[in-house]
Backbone and ligand atoms as CSV (ligand in chain L), in Angstrom:
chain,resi,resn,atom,element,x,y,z
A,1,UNK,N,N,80.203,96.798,80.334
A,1,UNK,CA,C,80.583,96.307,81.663
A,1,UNK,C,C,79.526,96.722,82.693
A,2,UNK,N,N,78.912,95.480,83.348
A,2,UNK,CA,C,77.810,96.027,84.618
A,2,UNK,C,C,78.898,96.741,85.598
A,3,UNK,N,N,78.339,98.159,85.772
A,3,UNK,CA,C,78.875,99.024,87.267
A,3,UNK,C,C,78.776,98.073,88.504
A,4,UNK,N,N,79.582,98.120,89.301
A,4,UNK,CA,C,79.691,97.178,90.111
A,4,UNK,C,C,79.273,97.809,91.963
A,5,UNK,N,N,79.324,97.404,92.772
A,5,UNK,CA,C,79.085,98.329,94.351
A,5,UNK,C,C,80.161,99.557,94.470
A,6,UNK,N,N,81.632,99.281,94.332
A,6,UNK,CA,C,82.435,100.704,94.265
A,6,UNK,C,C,82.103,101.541,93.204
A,7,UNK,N,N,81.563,101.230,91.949
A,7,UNK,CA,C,81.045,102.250,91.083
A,7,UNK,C,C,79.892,103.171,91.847
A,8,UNK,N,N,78.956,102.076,92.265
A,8,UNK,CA,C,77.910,103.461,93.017
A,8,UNK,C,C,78.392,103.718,94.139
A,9,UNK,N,N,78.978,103.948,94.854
A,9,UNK,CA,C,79.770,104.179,95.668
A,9,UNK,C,C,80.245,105.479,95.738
A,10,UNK,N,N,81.102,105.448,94.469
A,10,UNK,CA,C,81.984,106.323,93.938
A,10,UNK,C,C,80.692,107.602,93.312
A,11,UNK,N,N,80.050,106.738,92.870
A,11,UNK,CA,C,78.888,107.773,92.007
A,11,UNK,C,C,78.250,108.832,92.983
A,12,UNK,N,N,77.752,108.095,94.158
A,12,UNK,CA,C,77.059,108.501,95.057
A,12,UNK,C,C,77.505,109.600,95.969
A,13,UNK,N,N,79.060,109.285,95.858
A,13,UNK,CA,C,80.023,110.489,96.555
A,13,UNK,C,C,80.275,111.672,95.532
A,14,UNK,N,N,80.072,111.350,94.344
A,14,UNK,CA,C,80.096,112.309,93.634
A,14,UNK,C,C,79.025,113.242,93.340
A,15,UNK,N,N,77.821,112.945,93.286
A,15,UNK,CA,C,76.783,113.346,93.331
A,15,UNK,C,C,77.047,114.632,94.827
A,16,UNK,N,N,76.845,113.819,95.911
A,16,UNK,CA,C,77.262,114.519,96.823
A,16,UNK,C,C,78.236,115.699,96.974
A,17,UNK,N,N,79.099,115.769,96.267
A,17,UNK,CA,C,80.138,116.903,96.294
A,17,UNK,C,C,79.541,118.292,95.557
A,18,UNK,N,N,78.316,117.721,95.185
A,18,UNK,CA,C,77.598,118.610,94.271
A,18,UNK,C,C,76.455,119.409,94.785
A,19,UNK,N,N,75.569,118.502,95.237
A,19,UNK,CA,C,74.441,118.773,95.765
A,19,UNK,C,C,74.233,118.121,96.922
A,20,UNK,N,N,73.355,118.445,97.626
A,20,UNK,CA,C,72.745,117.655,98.949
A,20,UNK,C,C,71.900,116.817,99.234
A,21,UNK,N,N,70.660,116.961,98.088
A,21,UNK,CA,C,69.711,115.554,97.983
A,21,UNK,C,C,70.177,114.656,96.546
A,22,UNK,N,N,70.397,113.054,97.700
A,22,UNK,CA,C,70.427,112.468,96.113
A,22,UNK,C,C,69.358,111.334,96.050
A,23,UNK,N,N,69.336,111.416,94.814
A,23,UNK,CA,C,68.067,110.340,94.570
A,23,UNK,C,C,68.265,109.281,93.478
A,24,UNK,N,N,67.456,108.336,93.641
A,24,UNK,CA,C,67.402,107.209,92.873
A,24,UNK,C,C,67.821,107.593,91.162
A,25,UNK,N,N,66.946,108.658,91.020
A,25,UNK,CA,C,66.820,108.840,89.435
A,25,UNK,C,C,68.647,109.667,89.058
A,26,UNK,N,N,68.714,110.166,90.048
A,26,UNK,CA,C,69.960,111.142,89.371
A,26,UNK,C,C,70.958,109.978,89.723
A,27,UNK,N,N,70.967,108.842,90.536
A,27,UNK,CA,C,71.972,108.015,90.201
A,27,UNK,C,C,72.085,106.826,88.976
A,28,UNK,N,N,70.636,106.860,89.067
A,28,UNK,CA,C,70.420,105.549,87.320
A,28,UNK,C,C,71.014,106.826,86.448
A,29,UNK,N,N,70.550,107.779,86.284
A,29,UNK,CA,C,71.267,108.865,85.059
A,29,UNK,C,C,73.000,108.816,84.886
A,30,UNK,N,N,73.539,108.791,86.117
A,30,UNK,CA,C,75.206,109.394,86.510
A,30,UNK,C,C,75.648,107.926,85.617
A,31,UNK,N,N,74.841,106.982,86.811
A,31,UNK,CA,C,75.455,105.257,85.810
A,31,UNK,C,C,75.503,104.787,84.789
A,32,UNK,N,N,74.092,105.477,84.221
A,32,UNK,CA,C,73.309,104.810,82.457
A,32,UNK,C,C,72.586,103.409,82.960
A,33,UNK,N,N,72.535,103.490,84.234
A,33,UNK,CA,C,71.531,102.388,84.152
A,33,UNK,C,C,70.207,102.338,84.620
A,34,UNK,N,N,69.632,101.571,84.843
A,34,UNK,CA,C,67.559,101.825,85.425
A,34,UNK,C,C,67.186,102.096,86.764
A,35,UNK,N,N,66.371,102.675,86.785
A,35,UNK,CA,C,66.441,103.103,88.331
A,35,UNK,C,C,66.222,101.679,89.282
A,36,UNK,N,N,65.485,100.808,88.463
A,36,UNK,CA,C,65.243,99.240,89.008
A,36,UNK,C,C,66.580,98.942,90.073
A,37,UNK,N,N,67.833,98.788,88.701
A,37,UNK,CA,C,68.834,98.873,88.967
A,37,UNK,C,C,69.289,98.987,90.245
A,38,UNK,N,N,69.233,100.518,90.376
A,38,UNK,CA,C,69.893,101.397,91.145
A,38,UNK,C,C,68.856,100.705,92.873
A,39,UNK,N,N,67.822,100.990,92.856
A,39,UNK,CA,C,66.953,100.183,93.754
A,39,UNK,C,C,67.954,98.955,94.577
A,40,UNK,N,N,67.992,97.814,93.770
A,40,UNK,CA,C,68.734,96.494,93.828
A,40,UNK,C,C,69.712,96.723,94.544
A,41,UNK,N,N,70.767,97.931,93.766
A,41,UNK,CA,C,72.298,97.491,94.474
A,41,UNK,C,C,71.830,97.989,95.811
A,42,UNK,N,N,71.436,99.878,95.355
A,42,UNK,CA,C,71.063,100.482,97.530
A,42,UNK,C,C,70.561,99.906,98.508
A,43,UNK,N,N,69.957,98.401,98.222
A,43,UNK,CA,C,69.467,97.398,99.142
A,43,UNK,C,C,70.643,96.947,99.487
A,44,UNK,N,N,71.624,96.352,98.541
A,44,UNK,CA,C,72.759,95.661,99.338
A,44,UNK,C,C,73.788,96.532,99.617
A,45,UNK,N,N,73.691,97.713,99.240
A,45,UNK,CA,C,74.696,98.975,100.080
A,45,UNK,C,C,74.404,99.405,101.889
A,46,UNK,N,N,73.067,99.420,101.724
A,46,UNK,CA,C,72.115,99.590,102.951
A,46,UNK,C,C,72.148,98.168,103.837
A,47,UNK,N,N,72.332,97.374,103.340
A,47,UNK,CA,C,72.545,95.723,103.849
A,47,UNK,C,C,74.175,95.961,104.949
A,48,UNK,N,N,74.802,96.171,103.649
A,48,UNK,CA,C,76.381,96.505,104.154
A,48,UNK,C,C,76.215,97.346,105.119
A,49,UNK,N,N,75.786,98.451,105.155
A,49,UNK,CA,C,75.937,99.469,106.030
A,49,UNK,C,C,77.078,100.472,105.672
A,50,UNK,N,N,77.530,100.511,104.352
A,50,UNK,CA,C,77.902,101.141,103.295
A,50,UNK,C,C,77.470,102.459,102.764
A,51,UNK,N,N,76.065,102.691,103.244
A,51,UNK,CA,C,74.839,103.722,102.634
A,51,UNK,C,C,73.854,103.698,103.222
A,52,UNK,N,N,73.448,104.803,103.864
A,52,UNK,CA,C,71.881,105.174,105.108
A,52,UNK,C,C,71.418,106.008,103.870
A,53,UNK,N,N,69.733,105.835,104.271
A,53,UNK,CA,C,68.990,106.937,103.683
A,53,UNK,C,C,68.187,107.297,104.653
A,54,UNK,N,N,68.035,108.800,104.179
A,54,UNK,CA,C,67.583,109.881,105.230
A,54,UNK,C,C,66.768,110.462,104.240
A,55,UNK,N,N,65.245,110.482,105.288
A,55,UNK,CA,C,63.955,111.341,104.466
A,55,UNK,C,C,64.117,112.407,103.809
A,56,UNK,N,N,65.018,113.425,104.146
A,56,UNK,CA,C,65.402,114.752,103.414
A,56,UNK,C,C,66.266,114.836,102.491
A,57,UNK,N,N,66.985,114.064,102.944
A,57,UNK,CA,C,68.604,114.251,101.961
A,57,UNK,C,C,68.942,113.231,101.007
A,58,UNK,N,N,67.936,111.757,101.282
A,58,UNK,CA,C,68.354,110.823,100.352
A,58,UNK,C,C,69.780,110.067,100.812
A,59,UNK,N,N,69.960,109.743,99.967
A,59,UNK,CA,C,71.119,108.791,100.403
A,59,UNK,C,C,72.644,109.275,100.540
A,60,UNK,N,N,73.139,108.505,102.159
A,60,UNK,CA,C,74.127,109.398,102.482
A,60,UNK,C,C,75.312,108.147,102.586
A,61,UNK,N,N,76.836,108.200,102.489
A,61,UNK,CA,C,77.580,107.350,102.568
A,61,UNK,C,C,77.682,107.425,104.483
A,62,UNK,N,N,77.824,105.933,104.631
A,62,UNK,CA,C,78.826,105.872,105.728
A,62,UNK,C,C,79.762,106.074,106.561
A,63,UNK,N,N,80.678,105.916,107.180
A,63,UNK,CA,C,81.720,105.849,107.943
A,63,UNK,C,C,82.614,104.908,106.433
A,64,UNK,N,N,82.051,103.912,107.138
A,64,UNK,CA,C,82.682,102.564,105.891
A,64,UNK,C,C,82.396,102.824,104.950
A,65,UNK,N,N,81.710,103.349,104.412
A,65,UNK,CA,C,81.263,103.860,102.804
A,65,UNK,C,C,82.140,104.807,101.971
A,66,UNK,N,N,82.435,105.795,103.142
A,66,UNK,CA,C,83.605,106.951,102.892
A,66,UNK,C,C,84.844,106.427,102.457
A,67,UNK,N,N,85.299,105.302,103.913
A,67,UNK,CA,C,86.585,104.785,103.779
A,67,UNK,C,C,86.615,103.933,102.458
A,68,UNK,N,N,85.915,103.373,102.086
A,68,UNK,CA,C,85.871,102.942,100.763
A,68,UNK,C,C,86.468,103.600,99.402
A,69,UNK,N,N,85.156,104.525,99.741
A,69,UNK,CA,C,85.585,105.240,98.607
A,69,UNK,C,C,86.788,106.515,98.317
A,70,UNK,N,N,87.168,106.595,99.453
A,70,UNK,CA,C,88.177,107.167,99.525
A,70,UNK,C,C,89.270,106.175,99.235
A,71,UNK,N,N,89.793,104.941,99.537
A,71,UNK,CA,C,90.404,104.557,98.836
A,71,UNK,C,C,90.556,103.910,97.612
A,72,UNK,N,N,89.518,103.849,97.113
A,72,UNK,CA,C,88.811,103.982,95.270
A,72,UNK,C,C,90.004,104.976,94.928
A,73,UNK,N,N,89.593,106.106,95.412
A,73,UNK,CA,C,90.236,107.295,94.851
A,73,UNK,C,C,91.388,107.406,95.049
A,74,UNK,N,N,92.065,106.816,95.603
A,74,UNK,CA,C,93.643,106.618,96.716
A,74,UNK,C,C,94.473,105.580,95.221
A,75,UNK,N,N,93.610,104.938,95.187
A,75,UNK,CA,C,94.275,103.654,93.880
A,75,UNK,C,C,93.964,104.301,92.534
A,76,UNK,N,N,92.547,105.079,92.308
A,76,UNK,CA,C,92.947,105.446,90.849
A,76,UNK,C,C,93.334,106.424,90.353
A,77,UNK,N,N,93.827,107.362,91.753
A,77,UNK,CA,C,94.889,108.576,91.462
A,77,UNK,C,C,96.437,108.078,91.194
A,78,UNK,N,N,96.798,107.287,92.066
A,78,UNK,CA,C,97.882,106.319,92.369
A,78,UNK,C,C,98.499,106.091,90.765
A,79,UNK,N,N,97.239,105.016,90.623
A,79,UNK,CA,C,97.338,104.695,89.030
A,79,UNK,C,C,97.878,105.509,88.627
A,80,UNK,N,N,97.317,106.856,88.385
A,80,UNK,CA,C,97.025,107.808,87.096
A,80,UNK,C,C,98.321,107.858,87.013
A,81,UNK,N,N,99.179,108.221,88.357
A,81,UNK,CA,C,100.434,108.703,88.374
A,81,UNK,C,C,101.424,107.983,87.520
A,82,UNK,N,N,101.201,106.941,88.032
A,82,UNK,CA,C,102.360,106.179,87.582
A,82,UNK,C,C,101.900,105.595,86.507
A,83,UNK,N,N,100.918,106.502,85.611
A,83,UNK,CA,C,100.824,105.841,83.934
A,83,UNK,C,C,101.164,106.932,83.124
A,84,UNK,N,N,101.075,108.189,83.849
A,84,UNK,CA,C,102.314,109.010,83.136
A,84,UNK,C,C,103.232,109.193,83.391
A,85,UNK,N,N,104.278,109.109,84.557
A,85,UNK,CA,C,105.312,108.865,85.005
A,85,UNK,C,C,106.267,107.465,84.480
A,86,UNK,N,N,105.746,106.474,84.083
A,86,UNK,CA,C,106.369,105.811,84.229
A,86,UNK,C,C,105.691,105.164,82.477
A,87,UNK,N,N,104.675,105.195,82.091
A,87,UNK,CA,C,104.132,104.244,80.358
A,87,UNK,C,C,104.056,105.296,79.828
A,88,UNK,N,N,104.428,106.380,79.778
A,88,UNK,CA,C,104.215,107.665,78.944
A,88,UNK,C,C,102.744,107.358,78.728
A,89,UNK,N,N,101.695,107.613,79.152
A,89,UNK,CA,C,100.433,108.399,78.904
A,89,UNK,C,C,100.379,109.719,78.858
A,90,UNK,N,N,99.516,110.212,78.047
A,90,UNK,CA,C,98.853,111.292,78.051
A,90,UNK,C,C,97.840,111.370,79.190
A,91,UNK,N,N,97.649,112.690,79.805
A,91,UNK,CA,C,96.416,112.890,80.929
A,91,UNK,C,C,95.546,112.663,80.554
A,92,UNK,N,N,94.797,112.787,78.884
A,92,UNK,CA,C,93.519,112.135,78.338
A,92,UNK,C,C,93.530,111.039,78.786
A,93,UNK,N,N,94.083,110.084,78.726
A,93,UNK,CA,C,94.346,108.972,78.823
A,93,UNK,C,C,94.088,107.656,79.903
A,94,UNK,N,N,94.760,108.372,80.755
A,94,UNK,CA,C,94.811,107.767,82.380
A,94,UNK,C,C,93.179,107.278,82.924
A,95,UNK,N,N,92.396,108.145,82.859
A,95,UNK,CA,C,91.348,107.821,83.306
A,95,UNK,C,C,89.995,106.877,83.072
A,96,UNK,N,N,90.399,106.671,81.929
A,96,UNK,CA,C,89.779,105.343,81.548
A,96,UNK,C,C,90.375,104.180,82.420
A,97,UNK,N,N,91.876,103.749,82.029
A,97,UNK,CA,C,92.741,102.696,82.609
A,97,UNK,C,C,92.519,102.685,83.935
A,98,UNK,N,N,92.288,103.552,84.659
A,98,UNK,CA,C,92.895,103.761,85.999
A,98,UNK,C,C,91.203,103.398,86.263
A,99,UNK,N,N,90.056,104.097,85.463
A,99,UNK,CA,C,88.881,103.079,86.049
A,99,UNK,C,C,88.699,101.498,86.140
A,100,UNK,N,N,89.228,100.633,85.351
A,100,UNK,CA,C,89.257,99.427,85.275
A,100,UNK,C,C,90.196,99.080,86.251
A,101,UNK,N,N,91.550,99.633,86.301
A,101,UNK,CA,C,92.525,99.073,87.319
A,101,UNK,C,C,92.435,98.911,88.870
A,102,UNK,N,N,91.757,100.192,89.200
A,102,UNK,CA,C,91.425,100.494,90.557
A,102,UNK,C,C,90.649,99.193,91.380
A,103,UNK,N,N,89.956,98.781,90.698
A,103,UNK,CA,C,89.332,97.417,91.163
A,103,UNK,C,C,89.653,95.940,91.178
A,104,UNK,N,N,90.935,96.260,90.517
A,104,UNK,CA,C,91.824,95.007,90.840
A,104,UNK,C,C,92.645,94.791,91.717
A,105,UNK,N,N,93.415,95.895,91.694
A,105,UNK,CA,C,94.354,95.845,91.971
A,105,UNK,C,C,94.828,95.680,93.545
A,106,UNK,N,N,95.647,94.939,94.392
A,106,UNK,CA,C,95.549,94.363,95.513
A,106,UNK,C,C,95.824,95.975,96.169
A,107,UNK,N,N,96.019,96.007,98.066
A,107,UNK,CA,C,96.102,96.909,98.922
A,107,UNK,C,C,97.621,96.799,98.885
A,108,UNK,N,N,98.446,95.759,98.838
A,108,UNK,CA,C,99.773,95.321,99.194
A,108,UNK,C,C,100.237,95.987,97.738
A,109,UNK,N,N,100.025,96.353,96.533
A,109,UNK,CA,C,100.560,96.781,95.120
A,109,UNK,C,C,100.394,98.373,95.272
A,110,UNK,N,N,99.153,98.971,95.948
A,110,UNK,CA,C,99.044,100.275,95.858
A,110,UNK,C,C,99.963,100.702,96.379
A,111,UNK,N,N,100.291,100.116,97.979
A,111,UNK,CA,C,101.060,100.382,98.891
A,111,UNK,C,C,102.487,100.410,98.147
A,112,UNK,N,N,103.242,99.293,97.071
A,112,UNK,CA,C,104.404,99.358,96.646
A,112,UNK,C,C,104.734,100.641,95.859
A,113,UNK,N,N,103.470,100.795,94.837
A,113,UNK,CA,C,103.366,101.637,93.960
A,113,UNK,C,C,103.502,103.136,94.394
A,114,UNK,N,N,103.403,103.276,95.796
A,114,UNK,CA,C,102.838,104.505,96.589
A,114,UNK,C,C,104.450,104.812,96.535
A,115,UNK,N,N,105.197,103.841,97.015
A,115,UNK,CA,C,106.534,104.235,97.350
A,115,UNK,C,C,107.996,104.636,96.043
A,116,UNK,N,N,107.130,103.402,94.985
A,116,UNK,CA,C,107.777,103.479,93.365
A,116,UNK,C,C,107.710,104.753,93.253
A,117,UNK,N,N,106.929,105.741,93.427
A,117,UNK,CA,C,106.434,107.300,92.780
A,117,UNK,C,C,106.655,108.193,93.799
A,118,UNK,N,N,107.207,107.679,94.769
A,118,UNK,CA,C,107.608,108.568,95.732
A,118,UNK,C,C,106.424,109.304,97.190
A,119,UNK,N,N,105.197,108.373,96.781
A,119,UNK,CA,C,104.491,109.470,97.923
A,119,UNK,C,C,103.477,110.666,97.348
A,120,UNK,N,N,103.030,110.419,95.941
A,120,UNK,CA,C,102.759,112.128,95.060
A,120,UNK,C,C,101.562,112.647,96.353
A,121,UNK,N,N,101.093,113.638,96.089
A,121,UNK,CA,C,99.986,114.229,97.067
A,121,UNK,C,C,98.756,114.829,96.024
A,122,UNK,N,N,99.325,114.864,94.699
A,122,UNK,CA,C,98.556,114.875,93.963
A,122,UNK,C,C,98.226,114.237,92.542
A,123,UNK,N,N,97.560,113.651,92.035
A,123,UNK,CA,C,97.153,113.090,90.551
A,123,UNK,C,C,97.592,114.213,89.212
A,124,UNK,N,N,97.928,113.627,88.005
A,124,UNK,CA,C,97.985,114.601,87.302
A,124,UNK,C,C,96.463,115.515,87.003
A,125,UNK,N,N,95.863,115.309,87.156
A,125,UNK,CA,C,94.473,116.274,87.446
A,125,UNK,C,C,94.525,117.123,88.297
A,126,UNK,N,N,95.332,116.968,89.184
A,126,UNK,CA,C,95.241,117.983,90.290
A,126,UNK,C,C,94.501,117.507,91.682
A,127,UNK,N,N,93.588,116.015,91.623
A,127,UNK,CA,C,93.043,115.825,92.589
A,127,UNK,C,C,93.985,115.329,93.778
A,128,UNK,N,N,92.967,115.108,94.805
A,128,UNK,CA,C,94.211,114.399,95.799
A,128,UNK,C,C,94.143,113.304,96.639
A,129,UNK,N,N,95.227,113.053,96.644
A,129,UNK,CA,C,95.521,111.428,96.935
A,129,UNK,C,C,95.967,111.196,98.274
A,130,UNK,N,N,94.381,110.707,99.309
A,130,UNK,CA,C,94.506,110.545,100.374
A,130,UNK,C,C,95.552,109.811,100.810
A,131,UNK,N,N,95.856,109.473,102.028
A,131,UNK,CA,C,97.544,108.694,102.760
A,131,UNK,C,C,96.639,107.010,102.462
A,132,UNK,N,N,97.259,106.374,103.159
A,132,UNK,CA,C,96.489,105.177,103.528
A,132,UNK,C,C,95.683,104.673,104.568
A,133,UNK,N,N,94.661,104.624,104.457
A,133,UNK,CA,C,93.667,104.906,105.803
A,133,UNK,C,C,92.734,106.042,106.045
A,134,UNK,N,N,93.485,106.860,105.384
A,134,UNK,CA,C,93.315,108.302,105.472
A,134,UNK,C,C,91.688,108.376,104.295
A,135,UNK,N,N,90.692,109.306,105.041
A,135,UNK,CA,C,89.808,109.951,104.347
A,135,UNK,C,C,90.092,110.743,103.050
A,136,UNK,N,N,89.358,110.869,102.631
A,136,UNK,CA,C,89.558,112.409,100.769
A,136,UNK,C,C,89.076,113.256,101.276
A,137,UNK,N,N,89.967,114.166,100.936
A,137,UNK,CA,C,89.691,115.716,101.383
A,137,UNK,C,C,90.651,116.328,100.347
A,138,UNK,N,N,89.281,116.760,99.516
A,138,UNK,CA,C,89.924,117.255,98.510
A,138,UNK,C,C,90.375,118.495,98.734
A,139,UNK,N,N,91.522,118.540,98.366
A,139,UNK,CA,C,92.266,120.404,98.776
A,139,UNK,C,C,92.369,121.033,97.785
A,140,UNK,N,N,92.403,120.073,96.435
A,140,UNK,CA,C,92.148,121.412,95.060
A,140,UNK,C,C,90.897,120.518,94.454
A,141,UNK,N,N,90.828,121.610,93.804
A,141,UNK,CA,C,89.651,121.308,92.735
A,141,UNK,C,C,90.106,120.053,91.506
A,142,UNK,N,N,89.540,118.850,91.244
A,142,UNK,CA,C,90.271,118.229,90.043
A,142,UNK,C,C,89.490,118.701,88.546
A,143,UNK,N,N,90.073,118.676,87.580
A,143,UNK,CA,C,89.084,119.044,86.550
A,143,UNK,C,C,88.572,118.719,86.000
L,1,ZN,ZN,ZN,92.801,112.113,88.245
């Protein structure tokens, strides 16, 4: 499956939680794909206004970039929940599904789903599952 704009997105915020400079090469690595690649999409991330780059630090998310990807993470925590709560999964499990799902799945379904499960504040990982609208701020560590 080609990684799509919320994949680097997502990648790019992750990188970030880590370190402070990111670069072309450590994101073709995170993806598995070419730095060519990686080149291509940060043009149309940088187009969007999705992703600034800065001489020191490399590439930084947005305002809109954040909100994005924060709700990436809002839907495939969401998911996770309610695939062990509700299809008996295993926690191995979830995170594959919940990568494919997250990108389908409408704003109006998360929102139902939010209420099916009651509201959780956290994923079975432990991460956490911003409100709606709401930024990620992660308050525990996920593993
Ligand atoms: Zn999780």
């Amino acid at each position: 499956m080609t990684p799509n704009k919320e994949d680097y997105l997502k990648c790019i915020y992750e990188i970030g939680t880590r370190q402070e400079k990111i670069t072309n090469k450590e994101v073709a690595q995170l993806m598995q794909v070419s730095p060519p690649a990686v080149t291509e999409m940060v043009k149309k991330l940088l187009a969007e206004q999705l992703l600034l780059k800065d001489r020191s630090v490399g590439y930084i998310l947005t305002d809109l970039g954040l909100k994005l990807v924060s709700d990436l993470y809002r839907k495939h925590r969401l998911i996770e929940v309610f695939l062990v709560n509700h299809l008996g999964y295993t926690t191995e499990e979830i995170h594959e599904e919940a990568e494919v799902l997250e990108h389908t799945v409408s704003d109006h379904f998360v929102e139902q789903l939010e209420k099916l499960l009651h509201f959780p504040k956290n994923c079975p990982h432990g991460g956490t599952i911003p409100a709606k609208g709401e930024l990620l701020v992660e308050k525990t560590i996920p593993l």
